[in-house]
N, C-alpha and C positions, 0 to 999 in steps of 0.2 A: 504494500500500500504506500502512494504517495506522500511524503511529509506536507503539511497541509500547514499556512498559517495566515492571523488575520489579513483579508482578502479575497478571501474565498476559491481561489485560483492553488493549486499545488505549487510547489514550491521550483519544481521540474519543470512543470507549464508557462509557470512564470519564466523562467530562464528562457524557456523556448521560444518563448514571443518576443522577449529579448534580440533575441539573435534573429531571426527572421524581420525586425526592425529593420536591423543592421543592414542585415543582406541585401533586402528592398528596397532600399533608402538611395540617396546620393548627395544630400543635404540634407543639413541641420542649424541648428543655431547655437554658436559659440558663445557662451556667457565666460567672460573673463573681470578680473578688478581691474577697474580703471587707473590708470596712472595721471590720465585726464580728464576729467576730475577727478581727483584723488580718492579711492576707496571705494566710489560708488560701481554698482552691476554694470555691465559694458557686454552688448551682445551681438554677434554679426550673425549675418549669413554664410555657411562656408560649405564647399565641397568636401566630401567624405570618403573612403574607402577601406577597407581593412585589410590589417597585416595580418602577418603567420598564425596566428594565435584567434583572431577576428576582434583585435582590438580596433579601437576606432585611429586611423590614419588623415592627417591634416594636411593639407598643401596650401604655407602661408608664406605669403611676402612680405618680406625685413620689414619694408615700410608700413605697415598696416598698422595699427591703433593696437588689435583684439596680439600682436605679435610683442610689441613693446610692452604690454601689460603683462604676458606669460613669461618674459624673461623680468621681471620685476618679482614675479609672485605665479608659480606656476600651476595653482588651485583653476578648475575650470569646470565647465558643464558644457556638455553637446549634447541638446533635446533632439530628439529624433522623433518624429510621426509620421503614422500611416499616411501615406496620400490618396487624391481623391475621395477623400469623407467630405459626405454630404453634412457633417454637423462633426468637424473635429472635435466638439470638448466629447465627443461619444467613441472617438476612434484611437485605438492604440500608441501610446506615444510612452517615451524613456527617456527620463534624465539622466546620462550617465557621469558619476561627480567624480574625478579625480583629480591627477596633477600631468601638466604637459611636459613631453622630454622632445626636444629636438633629435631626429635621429641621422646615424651619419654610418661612412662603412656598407658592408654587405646588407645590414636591414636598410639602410634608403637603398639600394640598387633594388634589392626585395620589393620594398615598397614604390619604388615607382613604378616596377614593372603593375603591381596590382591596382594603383594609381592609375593606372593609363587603360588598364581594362575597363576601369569603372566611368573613366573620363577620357577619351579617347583624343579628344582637344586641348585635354592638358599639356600637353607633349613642349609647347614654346612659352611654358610658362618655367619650365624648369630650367632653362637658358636664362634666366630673369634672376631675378633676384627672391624666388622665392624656396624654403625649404620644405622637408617633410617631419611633420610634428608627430609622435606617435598617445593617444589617451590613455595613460595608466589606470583603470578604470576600479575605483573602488567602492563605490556604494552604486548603485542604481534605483533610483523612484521611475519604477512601471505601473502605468493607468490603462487598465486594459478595458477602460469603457466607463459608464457611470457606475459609482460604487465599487469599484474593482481596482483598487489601488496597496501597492505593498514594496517594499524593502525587498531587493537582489542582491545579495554579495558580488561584486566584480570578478572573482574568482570563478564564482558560477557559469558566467555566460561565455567565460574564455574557456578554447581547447588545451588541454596538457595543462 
């Protein structure tokens, strides 16, 4: 039998729709602290993909706002949701809360290559000035519809 806890959803289920977010998805929205203004939530739009593991993958350039705040304070959130819902606050959606690491070496060769699966127009963005951030993914808040909301360990949703 499934470990089950408040939420109503097993605890396995939950993990699972977790990842199938992920898979689905191609954006999100990066909540980082601001540097400008100081302290306060700071949120982009950002493209997504995931590494080896199915941790969530970031392709941001130096110059951006949401990138000067992560290397200040590397705490962050990528909410991810189902799309095309006819009433998103009713459609599946995850906040995944961790800390962001620039990645460098064989996991960005890795990573781009899965990068470019997901975003196929990426490709003359990596000539630029932008890198690949990897989400260390430690809590998750999954909303699997009205009244269906609960706490994921980040360990859960990742492979190995």
């Amino acid at each position: 039998m499934a470990s089950s806890s408040p939420g109503g959803t097993p605890r396995a289920e939950r993990a699972d729709a977790v990842r199938r977010l992920l898979f689905e998805g191609r954006f999100g929205v990066l909540s980082t602290i601001s540097t400008k203004p100081e302290g306060y939530p700071f949120g982009s739009l950002v493209p997504y993909a995931q590494g080896a593991r199915g941790e969530p993958m970031l392709l941001l350039s130096a110059l951006a706002q949401h990138t000067k705040n992560l290397l200040a304070d590397p705490r962050a959130c990528l909410l991810v949701a189902a799309a095309g819902a006819e009433d998103p606050q009713q459609a599946p959606r995850a906040a995944l809360i961790g800390k962001a690491v620039q990645v460098s070496g064989v996991e960005a060769e890795d990573g781009r290559a899965r990068f470019l699966q997901r975003h196929a127009k990426a490709g003359a963005f990596f000539a630029l000035d932008f890198g690949l951030w990897r989400l260390d993914v430690a809590e998750v808040r999954f909303v699997g519809g009205f009244a269906q909301a609960a706490w994921v360990s980040g360990s859960e949703i990742l492979d190995g």
